[in-house]
C-alpha positions as CSV (number, residue, x, y, z in Angstrom):
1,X,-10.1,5.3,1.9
2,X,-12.7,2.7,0.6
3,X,-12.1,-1.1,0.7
4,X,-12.2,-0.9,-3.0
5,X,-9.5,1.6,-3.4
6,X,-7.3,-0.9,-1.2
7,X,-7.9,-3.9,-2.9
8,X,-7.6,-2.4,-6.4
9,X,-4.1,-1.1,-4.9
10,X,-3.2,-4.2,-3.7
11,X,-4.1,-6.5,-7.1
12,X,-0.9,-5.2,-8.9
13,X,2.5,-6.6,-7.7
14,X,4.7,-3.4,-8.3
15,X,2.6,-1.6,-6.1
16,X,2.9,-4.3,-3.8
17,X,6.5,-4.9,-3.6
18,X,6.5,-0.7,-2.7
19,X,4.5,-2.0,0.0
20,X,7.2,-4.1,1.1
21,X,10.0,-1.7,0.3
22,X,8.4,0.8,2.6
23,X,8.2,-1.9,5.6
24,X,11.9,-0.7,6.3
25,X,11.2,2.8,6.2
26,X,10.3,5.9,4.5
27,X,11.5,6.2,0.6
28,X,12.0,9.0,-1.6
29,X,10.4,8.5,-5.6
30,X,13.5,8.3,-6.8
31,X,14.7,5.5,-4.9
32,X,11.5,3.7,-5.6
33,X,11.8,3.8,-9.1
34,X,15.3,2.9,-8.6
35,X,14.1,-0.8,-7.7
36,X,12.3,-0.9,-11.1
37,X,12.8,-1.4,-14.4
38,X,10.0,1.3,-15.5
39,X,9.5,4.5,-16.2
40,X,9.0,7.6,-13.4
41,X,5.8,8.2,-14.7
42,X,4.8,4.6,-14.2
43,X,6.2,4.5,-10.7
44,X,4.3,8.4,-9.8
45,X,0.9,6.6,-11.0
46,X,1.5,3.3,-8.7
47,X,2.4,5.9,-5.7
48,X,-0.9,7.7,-6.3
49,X,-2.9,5.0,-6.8
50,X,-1.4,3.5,-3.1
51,X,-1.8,7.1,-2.1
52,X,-5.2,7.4,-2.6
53,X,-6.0,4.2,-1.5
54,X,-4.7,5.5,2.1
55,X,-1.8,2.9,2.3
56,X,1.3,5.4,2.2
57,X,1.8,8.8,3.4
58,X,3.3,11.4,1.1
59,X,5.5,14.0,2.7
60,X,7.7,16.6,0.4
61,X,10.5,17.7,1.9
62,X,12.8,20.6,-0.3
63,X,13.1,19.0,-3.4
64,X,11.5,15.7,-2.8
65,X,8.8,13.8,-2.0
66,X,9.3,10.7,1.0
67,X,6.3,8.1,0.9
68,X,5.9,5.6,4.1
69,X,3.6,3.2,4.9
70,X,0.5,3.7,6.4
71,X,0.0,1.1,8.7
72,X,-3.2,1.4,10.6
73,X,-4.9,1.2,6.7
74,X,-2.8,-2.1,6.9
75,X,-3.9,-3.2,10.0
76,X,-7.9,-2.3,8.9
77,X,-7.6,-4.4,6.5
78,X,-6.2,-7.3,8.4
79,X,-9.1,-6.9,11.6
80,X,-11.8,-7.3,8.6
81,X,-9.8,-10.3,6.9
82,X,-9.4,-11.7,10.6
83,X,-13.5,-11.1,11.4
84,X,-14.3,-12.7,8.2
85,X,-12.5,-15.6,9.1
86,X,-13.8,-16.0,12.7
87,X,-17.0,-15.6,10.7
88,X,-16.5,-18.6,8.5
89,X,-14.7,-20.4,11.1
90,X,-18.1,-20.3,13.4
91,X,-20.2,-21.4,9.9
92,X,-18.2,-24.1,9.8
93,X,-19.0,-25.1,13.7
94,X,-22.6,-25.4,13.5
């Protein structure tokens, strides 16, 4: 997982809003895709593209394949955002 991979992930807002359709728990592809008004294929290459950006876990049961949010990618990110601040925030002091 690079910073790069996340952020690239994070830019498009399909692959956000499976972000925040996998806050409530583990999803199958097919439900995902359900949400959306695109194709499978679309929906496979926003899950791989979150997938290798680290921020959901891919688990195939059987005949399907359950993603679920990584969160300790998520909560990397926000300690970073949150230093950054505190650095800007003490700039801004002196």
């Amino acid at each position: 997982m690079s910073f790069a991979d996340t952020f690239k992930a994070l830019s498009n807002p399909v692959r956000r809003e499976i972000l925040q359709m996998l806050k409530k728990g583990r999803m199958s592809a097919g439900e995902i895709a359900s949400h959306f008004d695109i194709t499978s294929a679309t929906i496979s290459n926003h899950l791989n593209v979150l997938k290798k950006a680290g921020l959901v876990w891919e688990e195939k049961e059987k005949n399907f394949i359950y993603y679920d949010l990584n969160t300790s990618v998520v909560e990397e990110i926000m300690a970073w955002l949150a230093q950054l601040r505190k650095e800007d925030e003490n700039d801004e002091e002196k």
